[in-house]
N, C-alpha and C positions, 0 to 999 in steps of 0.2 A: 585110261585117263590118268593123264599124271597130275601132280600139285604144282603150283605157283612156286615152290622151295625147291622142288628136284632139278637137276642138272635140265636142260633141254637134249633130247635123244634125237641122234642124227637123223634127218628125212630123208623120205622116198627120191623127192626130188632137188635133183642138186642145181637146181638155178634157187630155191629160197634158203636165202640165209637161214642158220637154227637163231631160234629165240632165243634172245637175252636170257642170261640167268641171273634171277632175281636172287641177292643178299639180304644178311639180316638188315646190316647196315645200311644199304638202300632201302627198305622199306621203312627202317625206323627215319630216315632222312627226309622219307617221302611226308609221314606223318609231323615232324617237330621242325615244322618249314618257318619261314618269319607269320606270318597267315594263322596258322592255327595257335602258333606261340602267343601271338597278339590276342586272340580270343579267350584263349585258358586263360591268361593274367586277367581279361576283363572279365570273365566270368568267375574268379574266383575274390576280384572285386565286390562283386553284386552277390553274388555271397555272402562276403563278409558282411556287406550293408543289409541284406534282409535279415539277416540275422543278430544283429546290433538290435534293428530296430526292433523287433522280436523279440528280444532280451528286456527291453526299455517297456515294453508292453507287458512284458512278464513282471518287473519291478514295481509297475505300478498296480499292475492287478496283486499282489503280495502284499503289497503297502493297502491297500483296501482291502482287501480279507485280513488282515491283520488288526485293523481296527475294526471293523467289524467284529470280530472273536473278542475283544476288548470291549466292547459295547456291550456283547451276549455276556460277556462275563460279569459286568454291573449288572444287568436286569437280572442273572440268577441271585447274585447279592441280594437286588432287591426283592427278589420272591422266594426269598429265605431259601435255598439249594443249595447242599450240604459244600463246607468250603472245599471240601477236595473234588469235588467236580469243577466248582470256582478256578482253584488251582488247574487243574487239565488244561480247562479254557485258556486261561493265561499264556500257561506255555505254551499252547496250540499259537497263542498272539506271538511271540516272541520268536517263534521254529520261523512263521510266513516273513518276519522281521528280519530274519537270518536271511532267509532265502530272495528276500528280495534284493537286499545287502550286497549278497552272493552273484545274484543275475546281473546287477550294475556295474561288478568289477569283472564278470566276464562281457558283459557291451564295451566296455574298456577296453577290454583285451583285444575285441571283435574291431572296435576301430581303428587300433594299430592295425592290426591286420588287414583292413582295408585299404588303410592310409602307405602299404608297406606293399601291398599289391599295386595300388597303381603306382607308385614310383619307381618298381621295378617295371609294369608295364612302361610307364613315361622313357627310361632307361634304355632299354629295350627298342622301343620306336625309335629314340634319338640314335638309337647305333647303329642299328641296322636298316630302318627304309632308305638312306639311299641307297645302298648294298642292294637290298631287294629290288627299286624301280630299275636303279640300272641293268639289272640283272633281267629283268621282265620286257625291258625297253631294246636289249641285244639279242639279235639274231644269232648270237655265238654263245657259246655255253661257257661257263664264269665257273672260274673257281669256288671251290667250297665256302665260308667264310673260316677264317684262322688261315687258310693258304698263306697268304702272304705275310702275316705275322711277326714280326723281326723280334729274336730270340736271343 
């Protein structure tokens, strides 16, 4: 049994042509077609947005445990508890305060990167579907894209 990679070994019978042999380059070609190109960009689209909003969900749950430990931190005050646990508390308020700080300039980051995803999808669609219908729509096989490229 051979592999999909190795050479095609001549047949018994010589009325069938030998099978194609598969390249790297044809299968990577097969794989990074306009089609699947279009999907990775939207998918790393929706990506970036669930995970924005994930961030936004993180920042506010931080910002709420954060005062919360500011809250715990007056009522130890008020029930006399020694101030360096006072202090712990505090900080404990101040780290959630960081960290929510921290989660909202990486949703930032996360919406560029969305916003940067689909524009290279938008990009992408603009260049290449008519390339591709034409191409799906001819009974003849079409150059690569870059073929005709003028250099």
């Amino acid at each position: 049994m051979s592999s999909d990679l190795e050479p095609a070994t001549p047949s018994d019978d010589a009325s069938q042509p030998p099978a194609p042999r598969k390249t790297f380059g044809g299968l990577l070609f097969g794989i990074l077609n306009f089609v699947t190109l279009t999907a990775r960009f939207m998918a790393l689209a929706s990506a970036a947005m669930w995970l924005k909003e994930n961030l936004h969900l993180l920042k506010d749950r931080m910002h709420r445990d954060a005062e919360q430990a500011r809250r715990i931190s007056e009522l130890c005050g008020q029930a006399g508890v020694d101030p360096y646990f006072q202090g712990l508390t505090l900080e404990a308020s101040q780290a959630l305060d960081r960290v929510a700080e921290a989660s909202g300039e990486l949703a930032q980051a996360a919406d560029g990167m969305e916003a940067n995803a689909r524009a290279v999808s938008d990009a992408h669609e603009t260049e290449y579907r008519g390339i591709y219908e034409v191409r799906q729509a001819s009974p003849y096989a079409q150059p690569k894209p870059g073929f005709n490229t003028v250099r």
